[in-house]
BAGU-134241 format. One record per atom (N, C-alpha, C, O, CB): x, z, y; atom name; residue number from 1; residue in one letter. Coordinates in steps of 0.02 Angstrom, whole numbers, always signed. Glycine has a CB too. Layout:
<recs>
u->X; w->Z; v->Y; atom->CA; seq->NUM; type->A
...
</recs>
This chain:
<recs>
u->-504; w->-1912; v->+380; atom->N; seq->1; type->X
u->-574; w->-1897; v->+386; atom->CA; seq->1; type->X
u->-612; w->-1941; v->+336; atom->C; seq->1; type->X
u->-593; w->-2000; v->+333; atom->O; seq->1; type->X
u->-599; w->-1909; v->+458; atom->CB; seq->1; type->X
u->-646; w->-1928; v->+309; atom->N; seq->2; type->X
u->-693; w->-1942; v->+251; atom->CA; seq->2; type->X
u->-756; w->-1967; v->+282; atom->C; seq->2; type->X
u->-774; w->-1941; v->+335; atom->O; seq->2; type->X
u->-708; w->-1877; v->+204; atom->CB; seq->2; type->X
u->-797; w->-2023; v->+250; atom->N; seq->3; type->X
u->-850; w->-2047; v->+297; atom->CA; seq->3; type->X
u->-887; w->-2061; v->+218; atom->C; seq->3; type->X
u->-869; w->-2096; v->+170; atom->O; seq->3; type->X
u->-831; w->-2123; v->+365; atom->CB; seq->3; type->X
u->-974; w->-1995; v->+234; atom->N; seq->4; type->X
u->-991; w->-2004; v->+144; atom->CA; seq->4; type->X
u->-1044; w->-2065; v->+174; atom->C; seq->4; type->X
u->-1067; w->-2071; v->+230; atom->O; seq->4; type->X
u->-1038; w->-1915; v->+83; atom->CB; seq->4; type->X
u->-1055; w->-2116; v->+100; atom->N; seq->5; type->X
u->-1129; w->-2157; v->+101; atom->CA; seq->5; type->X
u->-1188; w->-2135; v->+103; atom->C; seq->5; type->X
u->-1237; w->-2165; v->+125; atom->O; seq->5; type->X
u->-1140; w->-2191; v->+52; atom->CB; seq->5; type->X
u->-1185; w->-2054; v->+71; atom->N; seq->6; type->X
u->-1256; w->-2020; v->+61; atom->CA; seq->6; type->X
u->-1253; w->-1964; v->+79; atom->C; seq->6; type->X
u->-1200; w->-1932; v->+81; atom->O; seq->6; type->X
u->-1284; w->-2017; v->-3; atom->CB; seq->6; type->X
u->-1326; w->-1938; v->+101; atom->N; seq->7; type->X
u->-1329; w->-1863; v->+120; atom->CA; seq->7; type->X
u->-1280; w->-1813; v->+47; atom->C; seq->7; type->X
u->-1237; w->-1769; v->+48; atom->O; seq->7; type->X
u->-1432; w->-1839; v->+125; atom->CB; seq->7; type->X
u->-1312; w->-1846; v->-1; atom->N; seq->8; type->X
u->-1296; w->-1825; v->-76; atom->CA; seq->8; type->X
u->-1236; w->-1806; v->-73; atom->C; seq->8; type->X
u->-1215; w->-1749; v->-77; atom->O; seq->8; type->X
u->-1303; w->-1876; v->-131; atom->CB; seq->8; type->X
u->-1203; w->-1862; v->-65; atom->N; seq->9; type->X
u->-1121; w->-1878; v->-71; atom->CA; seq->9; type->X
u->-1070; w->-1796; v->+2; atom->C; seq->9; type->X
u->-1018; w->-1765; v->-4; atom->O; seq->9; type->X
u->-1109; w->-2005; v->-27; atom->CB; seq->9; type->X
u->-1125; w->-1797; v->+59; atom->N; seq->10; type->X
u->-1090; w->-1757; v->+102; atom->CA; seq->10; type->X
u->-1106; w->-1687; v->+69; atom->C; seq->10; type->X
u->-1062; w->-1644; v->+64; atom->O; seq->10; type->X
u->-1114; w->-1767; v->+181; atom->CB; seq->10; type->X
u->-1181; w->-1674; v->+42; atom->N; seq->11; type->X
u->-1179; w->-1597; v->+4; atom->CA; seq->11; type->X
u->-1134; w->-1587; v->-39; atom->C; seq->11; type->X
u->-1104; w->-1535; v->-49; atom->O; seq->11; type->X
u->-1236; w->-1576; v->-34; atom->CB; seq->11; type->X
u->-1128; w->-1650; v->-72; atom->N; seq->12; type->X
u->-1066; w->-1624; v->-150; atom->CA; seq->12; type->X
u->-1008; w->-1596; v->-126; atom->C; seq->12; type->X
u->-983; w->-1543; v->-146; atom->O; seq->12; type->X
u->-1030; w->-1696; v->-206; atom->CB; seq->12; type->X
u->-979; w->-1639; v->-71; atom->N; seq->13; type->X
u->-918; w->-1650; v->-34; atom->CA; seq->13; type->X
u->-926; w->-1563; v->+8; atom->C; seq->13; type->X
u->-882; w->-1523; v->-6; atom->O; seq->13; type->X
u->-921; w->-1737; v->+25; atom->CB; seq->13; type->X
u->-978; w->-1542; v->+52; atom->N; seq->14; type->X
u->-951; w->-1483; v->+52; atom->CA; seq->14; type->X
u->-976; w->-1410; v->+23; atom->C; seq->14; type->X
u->-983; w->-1353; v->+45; atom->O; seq->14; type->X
u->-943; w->-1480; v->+107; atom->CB; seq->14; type->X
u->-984; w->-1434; v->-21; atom->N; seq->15; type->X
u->-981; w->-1374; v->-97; atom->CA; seq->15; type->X
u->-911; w->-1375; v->-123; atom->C; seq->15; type->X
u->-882; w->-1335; v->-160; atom->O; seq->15; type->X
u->-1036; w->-1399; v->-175; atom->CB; seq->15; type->X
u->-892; w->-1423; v->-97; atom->N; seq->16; type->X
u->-829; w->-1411; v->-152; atom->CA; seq->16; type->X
u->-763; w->-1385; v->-74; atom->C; seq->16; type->X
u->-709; w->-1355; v->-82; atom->O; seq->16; type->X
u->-802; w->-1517; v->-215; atom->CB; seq->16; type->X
u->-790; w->-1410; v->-11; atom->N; seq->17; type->X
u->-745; w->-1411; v->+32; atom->CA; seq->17; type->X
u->-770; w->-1342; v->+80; atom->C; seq->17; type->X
u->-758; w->-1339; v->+140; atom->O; seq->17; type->X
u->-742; w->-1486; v->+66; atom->CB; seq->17; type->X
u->-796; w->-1302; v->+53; atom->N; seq->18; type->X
u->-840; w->-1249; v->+116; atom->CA; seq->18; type->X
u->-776; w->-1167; v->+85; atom->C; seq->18; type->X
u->-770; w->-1160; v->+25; atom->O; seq->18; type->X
u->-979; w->-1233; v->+85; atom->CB; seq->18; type->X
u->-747; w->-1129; v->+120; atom->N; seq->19; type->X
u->-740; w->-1061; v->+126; atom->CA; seq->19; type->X
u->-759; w->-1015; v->+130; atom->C; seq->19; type->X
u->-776; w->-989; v->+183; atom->O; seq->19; type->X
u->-726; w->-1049; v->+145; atom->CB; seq->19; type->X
u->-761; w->-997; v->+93; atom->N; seq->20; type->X
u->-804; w->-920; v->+105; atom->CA; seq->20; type->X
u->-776; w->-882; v->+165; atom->C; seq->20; type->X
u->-717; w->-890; v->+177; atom->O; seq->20; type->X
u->-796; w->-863; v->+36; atom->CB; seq->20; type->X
u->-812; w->-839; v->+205; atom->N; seq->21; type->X
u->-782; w->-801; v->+267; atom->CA; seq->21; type->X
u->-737; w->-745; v->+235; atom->C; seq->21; type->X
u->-747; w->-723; v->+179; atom->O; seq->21; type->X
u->-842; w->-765; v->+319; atom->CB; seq->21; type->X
u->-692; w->-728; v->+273; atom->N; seq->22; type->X
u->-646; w->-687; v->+275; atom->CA; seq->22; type->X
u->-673; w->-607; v->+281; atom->C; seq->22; type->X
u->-705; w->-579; v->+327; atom->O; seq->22; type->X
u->-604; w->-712; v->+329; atom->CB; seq->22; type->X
u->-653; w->-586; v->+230; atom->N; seq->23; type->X
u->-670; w->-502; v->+198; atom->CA; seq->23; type->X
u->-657; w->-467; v->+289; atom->C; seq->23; type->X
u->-623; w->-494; v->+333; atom->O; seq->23; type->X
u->-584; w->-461; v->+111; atom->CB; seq->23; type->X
u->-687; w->-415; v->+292; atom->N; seq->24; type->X
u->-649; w->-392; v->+341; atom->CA; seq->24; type->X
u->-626; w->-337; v->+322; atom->C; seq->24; type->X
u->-638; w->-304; v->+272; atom->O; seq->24; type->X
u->-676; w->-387; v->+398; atom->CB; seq->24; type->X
u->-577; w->-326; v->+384; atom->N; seq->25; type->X
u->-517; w->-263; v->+364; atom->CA; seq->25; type->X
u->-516; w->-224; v->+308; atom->C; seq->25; type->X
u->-479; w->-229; v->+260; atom->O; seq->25; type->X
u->-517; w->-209; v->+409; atom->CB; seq->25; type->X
u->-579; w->-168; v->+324; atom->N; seq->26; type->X
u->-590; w->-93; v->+288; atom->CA; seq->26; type->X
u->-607; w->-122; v->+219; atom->C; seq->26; type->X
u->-607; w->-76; v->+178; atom->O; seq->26; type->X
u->-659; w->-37; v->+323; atom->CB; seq->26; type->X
u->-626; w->-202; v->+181; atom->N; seq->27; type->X
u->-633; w->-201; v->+121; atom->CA; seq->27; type->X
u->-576; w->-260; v->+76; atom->C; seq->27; type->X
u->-586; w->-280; v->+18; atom->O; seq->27; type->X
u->-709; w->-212; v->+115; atom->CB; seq->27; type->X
u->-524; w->-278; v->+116; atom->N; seq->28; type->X
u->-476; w->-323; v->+98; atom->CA; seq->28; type->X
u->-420; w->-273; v->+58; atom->C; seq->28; type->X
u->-382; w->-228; v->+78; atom->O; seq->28; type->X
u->-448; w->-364; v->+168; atom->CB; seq->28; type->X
u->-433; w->-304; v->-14; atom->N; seq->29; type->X
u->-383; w->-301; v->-72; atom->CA; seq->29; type->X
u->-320; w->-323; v->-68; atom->C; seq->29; type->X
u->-308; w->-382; v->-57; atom->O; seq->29; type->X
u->-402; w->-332; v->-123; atom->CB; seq->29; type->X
u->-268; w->-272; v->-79; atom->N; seq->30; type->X
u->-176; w->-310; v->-75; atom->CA; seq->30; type->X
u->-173; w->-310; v->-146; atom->C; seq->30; type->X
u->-177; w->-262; v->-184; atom->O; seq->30; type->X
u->-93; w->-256; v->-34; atom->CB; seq->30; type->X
u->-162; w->-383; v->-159; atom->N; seq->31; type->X
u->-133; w->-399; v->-226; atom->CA; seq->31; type->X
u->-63; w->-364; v->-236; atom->C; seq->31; type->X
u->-18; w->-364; v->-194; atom->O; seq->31; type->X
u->-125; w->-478; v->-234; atom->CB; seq->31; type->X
u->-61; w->-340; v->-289; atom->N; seq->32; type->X
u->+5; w->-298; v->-304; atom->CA; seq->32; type->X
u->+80; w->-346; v->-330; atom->C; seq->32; type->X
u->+96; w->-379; v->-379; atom->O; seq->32; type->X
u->-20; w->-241; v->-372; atom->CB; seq->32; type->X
u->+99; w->-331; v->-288; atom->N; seq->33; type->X
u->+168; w->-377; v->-270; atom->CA; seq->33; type->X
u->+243; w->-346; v->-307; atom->C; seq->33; type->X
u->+296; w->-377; v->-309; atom->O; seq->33; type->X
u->+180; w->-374; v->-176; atom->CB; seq->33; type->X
u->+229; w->-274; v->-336; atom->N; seq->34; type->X
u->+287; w->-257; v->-351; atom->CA; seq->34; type->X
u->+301; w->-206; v->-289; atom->C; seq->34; type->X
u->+359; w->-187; v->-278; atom->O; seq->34; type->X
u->+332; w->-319; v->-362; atom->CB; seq->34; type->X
u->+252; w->-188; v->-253; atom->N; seq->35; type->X
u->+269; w->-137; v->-171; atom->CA; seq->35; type->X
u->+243; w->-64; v->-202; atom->C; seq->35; type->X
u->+188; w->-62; v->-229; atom->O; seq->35; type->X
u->+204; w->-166; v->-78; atom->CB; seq->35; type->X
u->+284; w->-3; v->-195; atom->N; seq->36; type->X
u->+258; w->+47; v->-230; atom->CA; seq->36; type->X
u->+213; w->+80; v->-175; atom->C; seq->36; type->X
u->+171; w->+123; v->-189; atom->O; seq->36; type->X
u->+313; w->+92; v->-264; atom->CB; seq->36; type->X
u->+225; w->+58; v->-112; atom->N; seq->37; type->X
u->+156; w->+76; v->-59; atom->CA; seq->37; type->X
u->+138; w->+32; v->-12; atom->C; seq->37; type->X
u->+175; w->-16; v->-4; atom->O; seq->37; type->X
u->+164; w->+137; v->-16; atom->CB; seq->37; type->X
u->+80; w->+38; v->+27; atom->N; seq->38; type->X
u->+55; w->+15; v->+65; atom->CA; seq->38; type->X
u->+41; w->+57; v->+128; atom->C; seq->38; type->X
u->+9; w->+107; v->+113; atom->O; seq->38; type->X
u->+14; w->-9; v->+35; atom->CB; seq->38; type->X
u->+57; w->+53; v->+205; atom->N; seq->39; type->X
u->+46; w->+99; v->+249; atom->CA; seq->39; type->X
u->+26; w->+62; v->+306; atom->C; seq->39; type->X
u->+62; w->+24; v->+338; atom->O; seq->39; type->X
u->+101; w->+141; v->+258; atom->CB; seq->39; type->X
u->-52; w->+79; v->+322; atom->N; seq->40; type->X
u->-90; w->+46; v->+393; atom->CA; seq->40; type->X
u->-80; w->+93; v->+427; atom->C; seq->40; type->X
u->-81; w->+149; v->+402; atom->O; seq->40; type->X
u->-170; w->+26; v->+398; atom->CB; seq->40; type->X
u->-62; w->+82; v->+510; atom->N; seq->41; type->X
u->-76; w->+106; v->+573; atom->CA; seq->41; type->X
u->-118; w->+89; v->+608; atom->C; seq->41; type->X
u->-112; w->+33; v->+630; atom->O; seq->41; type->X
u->-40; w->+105; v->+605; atom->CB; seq->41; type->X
u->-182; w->+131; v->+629; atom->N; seq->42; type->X
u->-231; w->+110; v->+679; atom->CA; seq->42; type->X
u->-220; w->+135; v->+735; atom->C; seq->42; type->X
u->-180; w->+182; v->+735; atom->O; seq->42; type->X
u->-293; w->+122; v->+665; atom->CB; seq->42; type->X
u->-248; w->+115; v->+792; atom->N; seq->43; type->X
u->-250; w->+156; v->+869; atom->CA; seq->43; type->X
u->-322; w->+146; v->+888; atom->C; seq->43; type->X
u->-352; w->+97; v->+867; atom->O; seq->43; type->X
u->-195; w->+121; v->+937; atom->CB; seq->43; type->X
u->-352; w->+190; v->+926; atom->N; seq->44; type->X
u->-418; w->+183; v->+960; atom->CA; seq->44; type->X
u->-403; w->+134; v->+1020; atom->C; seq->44; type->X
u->-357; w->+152; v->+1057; atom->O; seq->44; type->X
u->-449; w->+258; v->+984; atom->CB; seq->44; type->X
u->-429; w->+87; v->+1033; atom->N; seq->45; type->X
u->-457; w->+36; v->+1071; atom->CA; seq->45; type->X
u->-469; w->+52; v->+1153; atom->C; seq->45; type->X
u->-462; w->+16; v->+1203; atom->O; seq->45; type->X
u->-521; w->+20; v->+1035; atom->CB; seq->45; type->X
u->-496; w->+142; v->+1140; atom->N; seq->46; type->X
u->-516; w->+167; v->+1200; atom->CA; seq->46; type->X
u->-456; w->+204; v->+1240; atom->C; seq->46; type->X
u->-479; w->+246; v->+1279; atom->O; seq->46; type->X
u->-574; w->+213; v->+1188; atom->CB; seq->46; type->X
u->-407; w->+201; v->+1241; atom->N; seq->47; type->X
u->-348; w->+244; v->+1257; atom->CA; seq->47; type->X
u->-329; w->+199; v->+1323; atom->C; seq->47; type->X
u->-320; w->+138; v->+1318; atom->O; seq->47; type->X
u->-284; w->+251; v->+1191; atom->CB; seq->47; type->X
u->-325; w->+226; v->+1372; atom->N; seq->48; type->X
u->-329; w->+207; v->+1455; atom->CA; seq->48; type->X
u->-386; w->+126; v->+1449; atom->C; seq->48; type->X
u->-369; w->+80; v->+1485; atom->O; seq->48; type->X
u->-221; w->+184; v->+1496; atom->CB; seq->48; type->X
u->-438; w->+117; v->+1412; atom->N; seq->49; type->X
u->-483; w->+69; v->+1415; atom->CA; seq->49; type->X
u->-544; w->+122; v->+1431; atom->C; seq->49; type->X
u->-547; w->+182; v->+1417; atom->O; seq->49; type->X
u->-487; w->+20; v->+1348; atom->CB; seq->49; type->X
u->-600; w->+72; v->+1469; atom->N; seq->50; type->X
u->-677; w->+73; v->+1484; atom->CA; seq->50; type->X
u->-688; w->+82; v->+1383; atom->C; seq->50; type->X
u->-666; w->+36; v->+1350; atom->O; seq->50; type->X
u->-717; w->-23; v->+1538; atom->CB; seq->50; type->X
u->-708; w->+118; v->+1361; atom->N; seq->51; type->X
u->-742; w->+141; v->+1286; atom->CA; seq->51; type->X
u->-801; w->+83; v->+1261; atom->C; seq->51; type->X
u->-815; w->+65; v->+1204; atom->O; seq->51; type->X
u->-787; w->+228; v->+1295; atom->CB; seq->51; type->X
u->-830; w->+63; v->+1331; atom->N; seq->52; type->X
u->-880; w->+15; v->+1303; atom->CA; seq->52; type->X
u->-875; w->-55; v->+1301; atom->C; seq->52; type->X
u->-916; w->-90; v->+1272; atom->O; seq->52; type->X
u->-933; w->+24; v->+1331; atom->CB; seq->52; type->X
u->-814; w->-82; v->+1338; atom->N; seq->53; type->X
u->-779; w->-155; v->+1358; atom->CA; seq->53; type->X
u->-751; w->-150; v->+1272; atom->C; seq->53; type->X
u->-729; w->-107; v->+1233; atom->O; seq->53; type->X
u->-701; w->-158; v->+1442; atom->CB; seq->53; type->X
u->-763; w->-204; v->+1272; atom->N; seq->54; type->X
u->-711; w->-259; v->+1205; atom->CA; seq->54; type->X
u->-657; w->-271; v->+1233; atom->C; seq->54; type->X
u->-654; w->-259; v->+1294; atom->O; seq->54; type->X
u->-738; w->-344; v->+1180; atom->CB; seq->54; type->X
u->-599; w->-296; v->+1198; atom->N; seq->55; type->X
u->-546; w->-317; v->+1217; atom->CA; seq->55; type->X
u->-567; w->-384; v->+1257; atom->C; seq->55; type->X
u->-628; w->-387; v->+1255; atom->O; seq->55; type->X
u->-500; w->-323; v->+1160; atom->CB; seq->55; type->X
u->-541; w->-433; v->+1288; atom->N; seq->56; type->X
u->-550; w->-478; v->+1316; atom->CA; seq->56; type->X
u->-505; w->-540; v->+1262; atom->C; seq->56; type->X
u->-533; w->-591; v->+1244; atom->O; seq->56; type->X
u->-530; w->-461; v->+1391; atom->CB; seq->56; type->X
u->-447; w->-526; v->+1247; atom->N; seq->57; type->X
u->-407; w->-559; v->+1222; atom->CA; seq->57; type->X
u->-359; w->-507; v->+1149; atom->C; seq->57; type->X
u->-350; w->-448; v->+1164; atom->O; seq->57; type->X
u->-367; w->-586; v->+1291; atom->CB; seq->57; type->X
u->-343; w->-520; v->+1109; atom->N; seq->58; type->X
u->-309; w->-492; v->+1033; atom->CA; seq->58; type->X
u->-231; w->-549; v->+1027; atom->C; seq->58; type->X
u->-220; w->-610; v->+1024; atom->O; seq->58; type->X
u->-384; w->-511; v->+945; atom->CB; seq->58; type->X
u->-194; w->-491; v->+1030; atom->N; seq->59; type->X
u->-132; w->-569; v->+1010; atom->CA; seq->59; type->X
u->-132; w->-542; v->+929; atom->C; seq->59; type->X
u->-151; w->-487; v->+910; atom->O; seq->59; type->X
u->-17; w->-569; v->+1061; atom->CB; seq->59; type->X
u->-111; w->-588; v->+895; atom->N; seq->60; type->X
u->-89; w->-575; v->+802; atom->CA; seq->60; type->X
u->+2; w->-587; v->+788; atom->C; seq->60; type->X
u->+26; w->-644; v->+793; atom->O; seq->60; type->X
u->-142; w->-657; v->+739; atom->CB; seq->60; type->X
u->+30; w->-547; v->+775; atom->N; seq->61; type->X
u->+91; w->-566; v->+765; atom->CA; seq->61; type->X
u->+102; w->-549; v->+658; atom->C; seq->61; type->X
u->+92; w->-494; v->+632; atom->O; seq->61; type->X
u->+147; w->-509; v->+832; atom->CB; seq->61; type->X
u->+113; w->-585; v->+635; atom->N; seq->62; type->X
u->+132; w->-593; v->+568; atom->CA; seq->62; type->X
u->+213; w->-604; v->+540; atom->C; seq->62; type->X
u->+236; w->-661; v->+536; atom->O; seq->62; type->X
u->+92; w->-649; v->+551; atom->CB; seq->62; type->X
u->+250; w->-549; v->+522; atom->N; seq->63; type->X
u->+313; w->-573; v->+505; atom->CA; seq->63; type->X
u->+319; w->-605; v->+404; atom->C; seq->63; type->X
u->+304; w->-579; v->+351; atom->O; seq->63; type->X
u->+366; w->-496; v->+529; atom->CB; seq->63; type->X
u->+334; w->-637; v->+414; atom->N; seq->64; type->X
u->+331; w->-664; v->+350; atom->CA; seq->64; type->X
u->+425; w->-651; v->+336; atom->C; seq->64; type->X
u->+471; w->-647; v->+377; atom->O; seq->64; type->X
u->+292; w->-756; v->+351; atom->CB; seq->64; type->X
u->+424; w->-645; v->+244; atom->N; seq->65; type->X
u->+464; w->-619; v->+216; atom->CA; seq->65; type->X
u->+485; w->-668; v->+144; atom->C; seq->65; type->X
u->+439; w->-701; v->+118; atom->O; seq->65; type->X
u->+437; w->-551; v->+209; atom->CB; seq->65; type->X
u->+553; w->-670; v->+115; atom->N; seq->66; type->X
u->+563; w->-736; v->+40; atom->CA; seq->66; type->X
u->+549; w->-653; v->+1; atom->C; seq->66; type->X
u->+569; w->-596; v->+11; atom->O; seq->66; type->X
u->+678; w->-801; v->+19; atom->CB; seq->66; type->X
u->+516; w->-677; v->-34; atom->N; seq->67; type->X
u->+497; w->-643; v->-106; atom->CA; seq->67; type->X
u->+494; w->-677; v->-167; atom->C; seq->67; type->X
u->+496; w->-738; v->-162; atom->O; seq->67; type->X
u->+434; w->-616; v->-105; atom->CB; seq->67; type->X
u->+489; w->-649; v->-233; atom->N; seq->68; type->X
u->+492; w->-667; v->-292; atom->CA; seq->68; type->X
u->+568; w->-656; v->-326; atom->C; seq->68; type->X
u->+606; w->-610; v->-310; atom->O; seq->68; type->X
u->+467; w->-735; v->-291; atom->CB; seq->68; type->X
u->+579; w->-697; v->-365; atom->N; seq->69; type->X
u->+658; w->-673; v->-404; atom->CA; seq->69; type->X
u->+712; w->-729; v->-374; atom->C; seq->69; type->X
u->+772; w->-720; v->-385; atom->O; seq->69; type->X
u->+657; w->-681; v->-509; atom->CB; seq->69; type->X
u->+692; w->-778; v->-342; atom->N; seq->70; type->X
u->+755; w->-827; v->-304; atom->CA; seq->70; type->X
u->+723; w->-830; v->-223; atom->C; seq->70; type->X
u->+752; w->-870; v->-186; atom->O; seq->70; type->X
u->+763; w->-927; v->-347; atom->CB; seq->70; type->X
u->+672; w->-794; v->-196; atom->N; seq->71; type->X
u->+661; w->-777; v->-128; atom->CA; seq->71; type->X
u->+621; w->-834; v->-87; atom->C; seq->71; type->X
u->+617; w->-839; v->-26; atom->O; seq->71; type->X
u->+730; w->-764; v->-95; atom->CB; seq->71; type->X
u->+593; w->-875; v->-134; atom->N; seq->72; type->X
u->+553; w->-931; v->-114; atom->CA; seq->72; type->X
u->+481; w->-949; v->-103; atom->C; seq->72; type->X
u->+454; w->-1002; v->-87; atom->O; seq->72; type->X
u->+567; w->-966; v->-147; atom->CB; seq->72; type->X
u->+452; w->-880; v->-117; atom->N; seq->73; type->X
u->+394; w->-862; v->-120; atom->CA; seq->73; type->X
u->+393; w->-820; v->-53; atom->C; seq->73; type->X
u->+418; w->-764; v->-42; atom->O; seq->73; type->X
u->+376; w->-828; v->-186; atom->CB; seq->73; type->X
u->+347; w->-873; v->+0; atom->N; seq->74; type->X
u->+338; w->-841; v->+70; atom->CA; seq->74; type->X
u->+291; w->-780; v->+50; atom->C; seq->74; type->X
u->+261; w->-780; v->-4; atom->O; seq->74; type->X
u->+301; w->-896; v->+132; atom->CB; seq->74; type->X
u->+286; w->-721; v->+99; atom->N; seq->75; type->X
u->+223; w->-647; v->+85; atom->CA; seq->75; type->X
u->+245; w->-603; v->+163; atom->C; seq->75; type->X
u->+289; w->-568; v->+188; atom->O; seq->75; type->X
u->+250; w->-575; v->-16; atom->CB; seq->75; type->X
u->+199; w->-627; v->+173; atom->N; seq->76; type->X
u->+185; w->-582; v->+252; atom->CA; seq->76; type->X
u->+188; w->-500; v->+224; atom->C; seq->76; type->X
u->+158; w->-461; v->+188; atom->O; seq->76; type->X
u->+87; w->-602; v->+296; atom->CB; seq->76; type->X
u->+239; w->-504; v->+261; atom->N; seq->77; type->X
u->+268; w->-399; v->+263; atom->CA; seq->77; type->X
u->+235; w->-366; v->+292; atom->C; seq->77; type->X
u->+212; w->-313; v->+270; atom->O; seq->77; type->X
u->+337; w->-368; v->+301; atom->CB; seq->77; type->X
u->+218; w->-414; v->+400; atom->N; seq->78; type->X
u->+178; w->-363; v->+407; atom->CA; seq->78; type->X
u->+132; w->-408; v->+462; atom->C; seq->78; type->X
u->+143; w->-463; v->+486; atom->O; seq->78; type->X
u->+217; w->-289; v->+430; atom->CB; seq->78; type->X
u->+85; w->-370; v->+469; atom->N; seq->79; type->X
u->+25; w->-385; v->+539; atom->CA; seq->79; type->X
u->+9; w->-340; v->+584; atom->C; seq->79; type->X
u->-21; w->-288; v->+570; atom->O; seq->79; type->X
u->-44; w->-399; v->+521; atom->CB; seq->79; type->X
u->+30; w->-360; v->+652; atom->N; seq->80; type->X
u->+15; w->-316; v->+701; atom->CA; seq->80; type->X
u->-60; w->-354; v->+764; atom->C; seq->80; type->X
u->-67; w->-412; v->+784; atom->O; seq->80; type->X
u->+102; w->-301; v->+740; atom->CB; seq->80; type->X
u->-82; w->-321; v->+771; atom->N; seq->81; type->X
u->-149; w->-340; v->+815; atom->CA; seq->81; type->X
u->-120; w->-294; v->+890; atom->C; seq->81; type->X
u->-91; w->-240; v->+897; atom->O; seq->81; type->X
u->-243; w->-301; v->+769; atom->CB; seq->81; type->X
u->-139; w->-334; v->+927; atom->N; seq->82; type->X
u->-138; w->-305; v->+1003; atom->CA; seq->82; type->X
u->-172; w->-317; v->+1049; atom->C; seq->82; type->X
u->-186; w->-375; v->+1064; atom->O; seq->82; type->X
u->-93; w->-312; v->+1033; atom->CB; seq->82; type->X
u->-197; w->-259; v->+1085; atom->N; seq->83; type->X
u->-248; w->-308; v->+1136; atom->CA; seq->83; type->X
u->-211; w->-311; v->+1195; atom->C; seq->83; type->X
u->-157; w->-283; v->+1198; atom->O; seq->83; type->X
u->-328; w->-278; v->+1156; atom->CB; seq->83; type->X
u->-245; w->-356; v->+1265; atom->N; seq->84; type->X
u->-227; w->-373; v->+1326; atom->CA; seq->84; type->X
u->-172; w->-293; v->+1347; atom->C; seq->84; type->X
u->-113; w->-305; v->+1361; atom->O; seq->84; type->X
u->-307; w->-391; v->+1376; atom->CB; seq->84; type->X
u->-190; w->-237; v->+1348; atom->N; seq->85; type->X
u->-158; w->-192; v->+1382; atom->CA; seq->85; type->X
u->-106; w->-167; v->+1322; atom->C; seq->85; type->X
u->-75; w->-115; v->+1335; atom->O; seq->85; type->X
u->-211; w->-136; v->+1416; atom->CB; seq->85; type->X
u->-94; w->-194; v->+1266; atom->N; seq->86; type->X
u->-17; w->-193; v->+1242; atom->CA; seq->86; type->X
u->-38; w->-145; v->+1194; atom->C; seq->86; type->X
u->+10; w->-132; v->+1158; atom->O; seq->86; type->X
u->+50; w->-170; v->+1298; atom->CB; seq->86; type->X
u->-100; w->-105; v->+1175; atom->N; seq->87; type->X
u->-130; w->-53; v->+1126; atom->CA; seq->87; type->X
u->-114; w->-91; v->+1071; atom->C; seq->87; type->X
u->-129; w->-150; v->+1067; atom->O; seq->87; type->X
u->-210; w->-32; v->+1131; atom->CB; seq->87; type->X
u->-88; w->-65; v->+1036; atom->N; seq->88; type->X
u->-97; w->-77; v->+964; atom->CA; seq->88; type->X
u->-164; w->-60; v->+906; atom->C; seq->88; type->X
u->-181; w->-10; v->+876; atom->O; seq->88; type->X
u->-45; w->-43; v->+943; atom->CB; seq->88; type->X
u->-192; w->-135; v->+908; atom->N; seq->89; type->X
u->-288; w->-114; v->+879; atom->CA; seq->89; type->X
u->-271; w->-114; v->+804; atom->C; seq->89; type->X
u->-313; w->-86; v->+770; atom->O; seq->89; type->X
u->-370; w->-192; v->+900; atom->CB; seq->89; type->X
u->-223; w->-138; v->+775; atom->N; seq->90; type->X
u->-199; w->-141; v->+700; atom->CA; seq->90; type->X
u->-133; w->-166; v->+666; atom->C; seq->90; type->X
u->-116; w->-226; v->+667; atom->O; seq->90; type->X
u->-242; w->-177; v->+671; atom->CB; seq->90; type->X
u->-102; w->-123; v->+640; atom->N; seq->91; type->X
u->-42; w->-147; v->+595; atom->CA; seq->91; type->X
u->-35; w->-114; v->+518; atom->C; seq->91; type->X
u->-32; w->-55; v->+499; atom->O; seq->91; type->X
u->+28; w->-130; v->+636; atom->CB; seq->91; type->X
u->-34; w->-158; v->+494; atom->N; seq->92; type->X
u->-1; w->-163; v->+420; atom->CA; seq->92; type->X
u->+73; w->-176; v->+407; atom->C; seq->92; type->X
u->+103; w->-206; v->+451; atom->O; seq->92; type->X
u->-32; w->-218; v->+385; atom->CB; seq->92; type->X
u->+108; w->-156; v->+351; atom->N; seq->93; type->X
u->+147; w->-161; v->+310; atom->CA; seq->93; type->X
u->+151; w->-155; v->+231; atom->C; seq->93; type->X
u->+205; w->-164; v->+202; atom->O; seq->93; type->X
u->+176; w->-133; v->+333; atom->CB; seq->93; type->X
</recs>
């Protein structure tokens, strides 16, 4: 943890330390990896759910994969989203 002397010193510090938020779904770019496709599966949310309830809870499962030319380059293959009743709200490959 970092402790600045000046207000100054904490703005510089997070300009250089701040993230931009995360694209969501429908506009996130796959850098081209050498994959001659890309294939999303969606499900509606509302399928034996109340249509107007949110999920309560989302699990994220991510399988990660060795890529590159000696297999050392980690690259998530795929992402699956699920909510509480086991629906599948999103997967990629």
């Amino acid at each position: 943890m970092n402790i600045f002397d000046t207000s100054a010193a904490l703005s510089s510090h997070k300009e250089i330390c701040s993230l931009r938020p995360a694209p969501s779904i429908e506009f996130v770019e796959i850098p081209s990896v050498g994959i001659d496709s890309f294939e999303v599966e969606t499900s509606s949310l509302d399928e034996g759910c109340d249509s107007n309830r949110l999920p309560e809870a989302i699990a994220l499962d991510c399988e990660m994969v060795g890529g590159g030319s000696d297999g050392t380059l980690n690259l998530c293959a795929r992402v699956c989203l699920i909510d509480e009743n086991e629906n599948v709200v999103f997967h990629a490959y």
